[in-house]
C-alpha positions as CSV (number, residue, x, y, z in Angstrom):
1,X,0.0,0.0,0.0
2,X,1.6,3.2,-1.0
3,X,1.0,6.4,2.0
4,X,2.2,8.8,-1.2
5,X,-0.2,10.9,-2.7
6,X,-0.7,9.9,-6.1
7,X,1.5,6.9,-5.8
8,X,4.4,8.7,-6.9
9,X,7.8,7.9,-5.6
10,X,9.3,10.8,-3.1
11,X,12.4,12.5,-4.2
12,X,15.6,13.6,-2.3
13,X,16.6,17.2,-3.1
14,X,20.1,16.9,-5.0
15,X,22.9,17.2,-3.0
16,X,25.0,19.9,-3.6
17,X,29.0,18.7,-3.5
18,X,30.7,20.5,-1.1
19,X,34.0,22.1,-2.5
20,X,36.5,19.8,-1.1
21,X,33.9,16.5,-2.6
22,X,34.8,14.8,-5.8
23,X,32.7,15.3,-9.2
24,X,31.4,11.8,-9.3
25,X,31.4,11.4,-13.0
26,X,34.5,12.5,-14.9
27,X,34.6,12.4,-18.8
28,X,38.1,12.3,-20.5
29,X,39.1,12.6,-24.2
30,X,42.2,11.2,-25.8
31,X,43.1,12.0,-29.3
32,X,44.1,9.3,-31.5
33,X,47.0,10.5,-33.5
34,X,46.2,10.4,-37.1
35,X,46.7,6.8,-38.8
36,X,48.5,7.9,-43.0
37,X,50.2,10.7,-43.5
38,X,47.3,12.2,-46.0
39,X,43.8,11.3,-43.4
40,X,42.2,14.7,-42.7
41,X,41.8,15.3,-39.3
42,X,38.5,16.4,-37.8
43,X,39.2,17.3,-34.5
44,X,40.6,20.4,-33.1
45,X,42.1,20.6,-29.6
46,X,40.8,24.3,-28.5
47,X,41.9,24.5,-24.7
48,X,42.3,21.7,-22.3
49,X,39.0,20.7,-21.5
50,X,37.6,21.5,-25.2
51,X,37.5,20.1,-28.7
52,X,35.7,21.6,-32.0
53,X,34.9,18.6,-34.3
54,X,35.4,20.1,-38.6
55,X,33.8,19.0,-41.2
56,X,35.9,16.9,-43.9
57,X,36.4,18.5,-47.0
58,X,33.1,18.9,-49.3
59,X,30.8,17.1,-46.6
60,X,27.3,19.2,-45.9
61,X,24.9,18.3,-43.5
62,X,21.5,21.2,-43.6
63,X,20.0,22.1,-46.5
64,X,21.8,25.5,-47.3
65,X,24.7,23.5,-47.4
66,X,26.5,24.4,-44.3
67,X,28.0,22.5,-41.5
68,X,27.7,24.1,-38.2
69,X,30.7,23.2,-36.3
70,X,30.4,22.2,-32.7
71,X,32.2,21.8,-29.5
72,X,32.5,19.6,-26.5
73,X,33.9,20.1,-23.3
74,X,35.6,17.3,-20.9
75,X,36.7,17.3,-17.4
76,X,40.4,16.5,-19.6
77,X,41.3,16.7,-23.2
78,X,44.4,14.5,-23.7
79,X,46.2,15.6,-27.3
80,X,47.9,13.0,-29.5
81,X,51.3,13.2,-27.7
82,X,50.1,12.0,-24.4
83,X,52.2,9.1,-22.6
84,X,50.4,6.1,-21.4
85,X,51.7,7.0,-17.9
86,X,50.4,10.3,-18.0
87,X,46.6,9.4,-19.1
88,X,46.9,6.8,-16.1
89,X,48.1,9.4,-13.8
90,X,45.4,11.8,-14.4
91,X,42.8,9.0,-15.1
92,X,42.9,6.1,-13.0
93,X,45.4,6.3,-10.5
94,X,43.1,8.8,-8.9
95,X,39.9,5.8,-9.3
96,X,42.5,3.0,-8.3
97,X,43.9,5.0,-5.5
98,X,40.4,5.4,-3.9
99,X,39.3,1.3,-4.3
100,X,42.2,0.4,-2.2
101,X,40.6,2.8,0.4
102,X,37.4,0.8,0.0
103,X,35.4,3.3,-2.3
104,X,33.8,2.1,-5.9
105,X,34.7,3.4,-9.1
106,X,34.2,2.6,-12.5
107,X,36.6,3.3,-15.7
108,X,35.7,2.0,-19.0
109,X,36.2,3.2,-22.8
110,X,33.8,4.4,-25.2
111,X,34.1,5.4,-28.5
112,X,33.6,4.1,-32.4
113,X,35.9,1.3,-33.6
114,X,39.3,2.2,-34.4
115,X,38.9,5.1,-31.8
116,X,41.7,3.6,-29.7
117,X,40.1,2.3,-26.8
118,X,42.2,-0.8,-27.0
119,X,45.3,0.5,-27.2
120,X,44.0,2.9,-24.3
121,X,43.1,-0.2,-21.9
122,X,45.7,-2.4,-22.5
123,X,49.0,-0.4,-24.4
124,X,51.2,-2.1,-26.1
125,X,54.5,-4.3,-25.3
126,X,56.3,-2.2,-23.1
127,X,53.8,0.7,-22.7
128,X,51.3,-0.4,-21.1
129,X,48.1,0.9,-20.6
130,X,45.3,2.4,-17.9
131,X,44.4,-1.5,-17.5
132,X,48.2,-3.3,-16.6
133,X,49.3,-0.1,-15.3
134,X,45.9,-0.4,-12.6
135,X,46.2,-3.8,-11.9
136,X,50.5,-2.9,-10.6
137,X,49.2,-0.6,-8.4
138,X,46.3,-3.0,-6.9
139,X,48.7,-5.9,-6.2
140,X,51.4,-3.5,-5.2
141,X,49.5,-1.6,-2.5
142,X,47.5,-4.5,-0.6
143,X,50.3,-6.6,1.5
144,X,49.3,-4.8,4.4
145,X,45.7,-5.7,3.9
146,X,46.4,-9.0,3.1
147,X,45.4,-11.7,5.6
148,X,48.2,-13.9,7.1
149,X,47.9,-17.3,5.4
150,X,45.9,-19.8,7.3
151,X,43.5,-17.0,8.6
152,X,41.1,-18.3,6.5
153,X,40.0,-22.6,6.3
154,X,37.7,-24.2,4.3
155,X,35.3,-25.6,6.2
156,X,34.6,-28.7,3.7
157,X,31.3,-27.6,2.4
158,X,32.3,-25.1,-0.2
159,X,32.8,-22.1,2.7
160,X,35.4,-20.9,4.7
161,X,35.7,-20.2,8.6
162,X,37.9,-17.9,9.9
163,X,40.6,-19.2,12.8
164,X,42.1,-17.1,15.1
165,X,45.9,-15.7,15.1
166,X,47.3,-18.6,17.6
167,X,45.1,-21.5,15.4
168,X,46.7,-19.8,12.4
169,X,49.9,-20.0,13.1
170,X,50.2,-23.3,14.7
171,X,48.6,-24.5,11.0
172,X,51.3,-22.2,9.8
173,X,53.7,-24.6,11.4
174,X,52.5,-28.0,10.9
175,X,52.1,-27.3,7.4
176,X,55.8,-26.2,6.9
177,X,57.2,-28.9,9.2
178,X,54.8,-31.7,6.8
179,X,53.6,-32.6,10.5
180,X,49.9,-34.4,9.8
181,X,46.8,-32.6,11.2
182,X,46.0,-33.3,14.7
183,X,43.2,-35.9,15.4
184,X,39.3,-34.8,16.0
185,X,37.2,-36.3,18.1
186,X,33.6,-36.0,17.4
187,X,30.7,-36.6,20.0
């Protein structure tokens, strides 16, 4: 039973970020550098947050036969010269940085094919990309958080328990030493 006039779902006000908050979206652009020496390029880098997209030579969109050029603006505009480690810098380390802390992000590519999103994710042998260079920087930040080995048991029926420090390490022990695992007695 719905207590709402007209059985229309409340709304929260929007919250307002405070200036020290986070935007919560953040949409980048990398320019692909051009792939023959004679393609016409389209885009125009205006400032760093900006791009103006041309028409290509003798292309008309309206009527009157004009092309109205338009712009778009990015939290970032990355130009063709851009290093792998920078875009991962700007880009992800900041979203990689705050999942080891425990918060959710997301990063993914979008774009036509042949855009570059690939070469983005993943690089190339010996540059890598936003993707390898992410994944370092995971597995290189969480041996503290790690849990001592042990810590954790299967408990035989597809789970796990968790044993305390001094049960831990005494499996620790045994295990190392090849000793075989103490006898249970049931009731």
């Amino acid at each position: 039973m719905n207590r709402h006039a007209k059985g229309k779902t409340p709304r929260r006000p929007p919250k307002t970020p405070s200036s020290n908050q986070k935007d919560p979206v953040g949409v980048y652009c990398r320019v692909r550098p051009l792939g023959e020496e004679g393609e016409e390029c389209c885009i125009e880098v205006i400032s760093s947050s900006t791009i103006q997209l041309h028409a290509p030579a003798g292309f008309k969109t309206n009527r009157n036969g004009e092309y109205k050029e338009t712009q778009y603006s990015f939290k970032k505009v990355f130009g063709v010269s851009v290093s792998q480690m920078d875009l991962f810098e700007h880009v992800a380390k900041p979203l990689v940085d705050d999942l080891i802390h425990g918060k959710n992000g997301l990063l993914f590519t979008y774009g036509v094919t042949g855009s570059g999103k690939t070469f983005t994710m993943t690089g190339s042998p010996g540059l890598g990309g936003l993707l390898p260079r992410s994944l370092d920087m995971i597995f290189n930040s969480i041996g503290p958080y790690q849990a001592k080995r042990y810590v954790f048991k299967t408990d035989d029926k597809n789970g796990m328990e968790v044993q305390n420090e001094v049960d831990a390490l005494l499996e620790r022990q045994r295990r190392e030493n090849n000793l075989p695992a103490p006898k249970t007695t049931t009731a």
